[in-house]
Structure formats: C-alpha cells, structure tokens
C-alpha positions as CSV (number, residue, x, y, z in Angstrom):
1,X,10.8,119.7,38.3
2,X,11.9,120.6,34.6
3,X,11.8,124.1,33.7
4,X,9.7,124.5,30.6
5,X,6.9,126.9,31.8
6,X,10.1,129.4,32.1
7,X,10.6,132.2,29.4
8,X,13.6,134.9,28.2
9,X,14.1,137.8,30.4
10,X,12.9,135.7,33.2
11,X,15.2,136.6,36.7
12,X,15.6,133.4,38.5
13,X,18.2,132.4,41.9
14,X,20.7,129.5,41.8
15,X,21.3,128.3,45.0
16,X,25.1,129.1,44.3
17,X,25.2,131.4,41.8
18,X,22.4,133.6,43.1
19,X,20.7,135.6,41.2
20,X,20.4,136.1,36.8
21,X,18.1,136.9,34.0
22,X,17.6,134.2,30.9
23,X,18.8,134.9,27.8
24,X,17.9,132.1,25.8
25,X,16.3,128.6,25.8
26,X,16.9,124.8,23.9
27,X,14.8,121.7,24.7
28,X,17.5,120.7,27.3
29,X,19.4,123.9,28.9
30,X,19.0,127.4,30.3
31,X,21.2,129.8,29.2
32,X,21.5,132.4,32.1
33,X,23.5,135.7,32.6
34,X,24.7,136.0,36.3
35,X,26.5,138.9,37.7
36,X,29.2,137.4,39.1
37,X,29.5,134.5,37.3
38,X,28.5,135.6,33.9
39,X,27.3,133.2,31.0
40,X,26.3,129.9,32.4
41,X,24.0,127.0,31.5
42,X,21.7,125.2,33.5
43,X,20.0,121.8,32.8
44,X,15.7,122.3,32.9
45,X,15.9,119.2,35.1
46,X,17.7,121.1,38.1
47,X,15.7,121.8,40.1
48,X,17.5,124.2,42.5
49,X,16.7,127.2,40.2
50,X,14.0,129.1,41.3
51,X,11.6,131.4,38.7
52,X,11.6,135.0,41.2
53,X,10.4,137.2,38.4
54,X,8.3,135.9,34.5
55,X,9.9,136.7,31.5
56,X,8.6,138.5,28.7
57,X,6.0,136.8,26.2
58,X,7.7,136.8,22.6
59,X,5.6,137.9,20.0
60,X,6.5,137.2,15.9
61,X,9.7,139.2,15.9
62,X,13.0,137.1,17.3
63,X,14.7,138.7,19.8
64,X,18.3,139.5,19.2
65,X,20.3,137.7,21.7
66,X,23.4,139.7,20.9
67,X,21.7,143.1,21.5
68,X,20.9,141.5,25.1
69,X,23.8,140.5,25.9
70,X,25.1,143.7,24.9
71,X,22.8,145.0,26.9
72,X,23.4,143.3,30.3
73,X,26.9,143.8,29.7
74,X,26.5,147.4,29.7
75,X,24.6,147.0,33.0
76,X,26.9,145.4,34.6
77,X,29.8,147.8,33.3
78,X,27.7,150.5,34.9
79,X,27.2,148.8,38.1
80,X,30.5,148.2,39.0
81,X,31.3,152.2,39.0
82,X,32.0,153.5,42.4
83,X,28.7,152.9,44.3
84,X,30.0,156.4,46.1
85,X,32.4,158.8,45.4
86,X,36.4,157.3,46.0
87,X,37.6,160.0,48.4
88,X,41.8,161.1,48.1
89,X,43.4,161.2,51.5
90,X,42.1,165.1,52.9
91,X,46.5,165.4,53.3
92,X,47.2,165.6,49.4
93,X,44.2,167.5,47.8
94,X,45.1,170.5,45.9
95,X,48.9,168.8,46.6
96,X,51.2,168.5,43.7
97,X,53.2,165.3,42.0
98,X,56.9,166.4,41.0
99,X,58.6,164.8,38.8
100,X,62.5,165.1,39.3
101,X,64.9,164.0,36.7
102,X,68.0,162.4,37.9
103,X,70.1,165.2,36.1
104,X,69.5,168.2,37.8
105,X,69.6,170.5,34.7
106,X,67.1,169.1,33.3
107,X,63.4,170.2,34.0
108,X,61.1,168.6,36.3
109,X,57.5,167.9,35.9
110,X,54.5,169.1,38.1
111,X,51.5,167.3,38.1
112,X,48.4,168.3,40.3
113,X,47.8,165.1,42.4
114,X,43.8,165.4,42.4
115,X,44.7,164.6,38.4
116,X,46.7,161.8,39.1
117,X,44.5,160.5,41.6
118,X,42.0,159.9,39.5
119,X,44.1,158.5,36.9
120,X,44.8,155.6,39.7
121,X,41.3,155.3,40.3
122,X,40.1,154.9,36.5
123,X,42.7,152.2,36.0
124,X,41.3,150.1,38.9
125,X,37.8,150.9,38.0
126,X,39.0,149.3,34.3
127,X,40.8,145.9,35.9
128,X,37.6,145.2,37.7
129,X,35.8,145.5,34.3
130,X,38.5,144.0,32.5
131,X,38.0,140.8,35.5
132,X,33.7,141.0,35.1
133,X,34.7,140.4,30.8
134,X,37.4,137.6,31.9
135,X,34.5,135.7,33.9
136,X,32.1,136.2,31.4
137,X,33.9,135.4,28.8
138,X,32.2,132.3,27.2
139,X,35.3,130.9,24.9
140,X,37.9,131.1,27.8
141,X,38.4,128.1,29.7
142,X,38.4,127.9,33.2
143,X,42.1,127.5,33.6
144,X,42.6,130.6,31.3
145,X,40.6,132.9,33.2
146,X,41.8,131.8,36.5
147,X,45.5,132.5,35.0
148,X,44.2,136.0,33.6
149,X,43.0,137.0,37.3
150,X,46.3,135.9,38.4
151,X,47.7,138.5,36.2
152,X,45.3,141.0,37.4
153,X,45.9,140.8,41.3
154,X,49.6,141.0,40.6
155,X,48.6,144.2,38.6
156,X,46.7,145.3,41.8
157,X,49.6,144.4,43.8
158,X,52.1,146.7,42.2
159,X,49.4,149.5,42.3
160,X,49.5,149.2,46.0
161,X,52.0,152.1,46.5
162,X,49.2,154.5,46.1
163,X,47.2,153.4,48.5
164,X,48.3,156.2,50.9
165,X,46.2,158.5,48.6
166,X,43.1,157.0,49.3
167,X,41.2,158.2,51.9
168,X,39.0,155.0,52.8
169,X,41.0,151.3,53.5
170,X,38.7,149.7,51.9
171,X,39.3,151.9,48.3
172,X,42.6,150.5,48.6
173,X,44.5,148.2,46.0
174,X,44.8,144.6,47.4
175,X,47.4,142.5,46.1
176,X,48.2,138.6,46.7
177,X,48.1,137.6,50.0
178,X,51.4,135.9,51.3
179,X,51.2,132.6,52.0
C-alpha cells in the first residue's frame, strides 16, 4: 500500500519504532518524528506503517517545518521531566554536606543536602535530554551517537555514588553493566 492519502501532523505506528507524528512529505519518503527514535524516514511503499490519527489539511500558507520541529522538541524535553516527584532518602533531608579541607586551618564548607540533591538530580534530568538530542540528531551518524551514549553511561556511572540519596532504586544512576 503506498502512503499518499497521508498528510503533515498525521500520528502514525511503526511496527518497531511505534508511535510518531509527520513532519513533512516528498513523492518517495515520510519524514516522521518518533519519540524514541527521533527523525526518521520511511519509504510510502512500506506498508507496516499505520495512519492512527489524520493530519491537518494545509491551506495557502507553508508550514514552517523548523517551528515544528522546534516544537516537538520542546515536547519531548517536557516529557522527559520527572513523571513524579524524585524523592531524597527520608535519612538526609534537612541534613547538611560539609566540606572539609585537608588543612585543618582552613575553613570548611556547609552545604544543605536538599540543595545538593537537587543539583544531582537536574544534571541527570539534563544527560537524558542531552541522550533524546544525541538520537535525534539528524547529521550524527549512527556510530557517533552510539559513541556519545557511551560517554553518557560512563557519566551516569561515576554519578553512582549518590545513589544512597535517593529514596526510590529505580531514581538511581545506572552505569555500565560489567560484562
């Protein structure tokens, strides 16, 4: 079945990449937006894509495919903010982080721990946004962003240590699995 009765903003499935929204049409190719696997093109002769939801009917004015995928970027950025609240362990709040210089006359730092907490957790809420722009990056080749995720989950692997101030297991930092 070739896909020509489909239109922009139409959401459609891939049987592998599930589910995305068209952003822009040739004669031969679907340009799609998926969430997980960001920009991809489809042939109109595959037929495993399925229209779930129309698109929207273009009147005379072009639509500005940069301001949509601006747009769905911003979504996405959005979504991947802590579908609920990242708890710290119940042991450490109102705790304090002191910061002791080798040479005892010097002075050591305090720091309340709530503030570092969330310091910890805005830096992992920015690598997963910094992995969502690495996969959906369209001039990166495969091999690059695989290499750039490598980098990442050793990033996430040295940020293991504060684990113990999450409250949840599955809030936790997970680093490269030994072999």
């Amino acid at each position: 079945m070739e896909l020509y009765d489909i239109a922009i903003g139409a959401r459609v499935k891939h049987p592998t990449m599930g589910v995305g929204v068209v952003y822009d049409l040739d004669p031969r190719t679907v340009h799609i937006f998926f969430k997980e696997h960001g920009e991809q093109q489809v042939s109109r002769s595959f037929e495993g894509l399925v229209t779930i939801a129309p698109g929207v009917e273009l009147g005379q004015e072009p639509l500005d495919l940069e301001a949509v995928r601006d747009c769905l970027r911003e979504v996405l950025e959005e979504m991947q903010t802590p579908q609920r609240p990242v708890e710290m362990a119940r042991r450490y709040e109102g705790g304090m982080l002191e910061i002791k210089p080798k040479d005892g006359s010097l002075k050591s730092k305090e720091i309340p721990i709530d503030d570092f907490f969330h310091k910890i957790v805005m830096i992992r809420d920015r690598f997963r946004v910094l992995e969502q722009k690495i996969n959906a990056h369209e001039r990166l080749s495969e091999q690059d962003k695989v290499e750039l995720q490598q980098y990442i989950t050793r990033c996430y692997g040295s940020l293991t240590t504060f684990n113990i101030l999450f409250e949840d297991k599955e809030d936790h930092f997970i680093g490269q699995k030994g072999d």
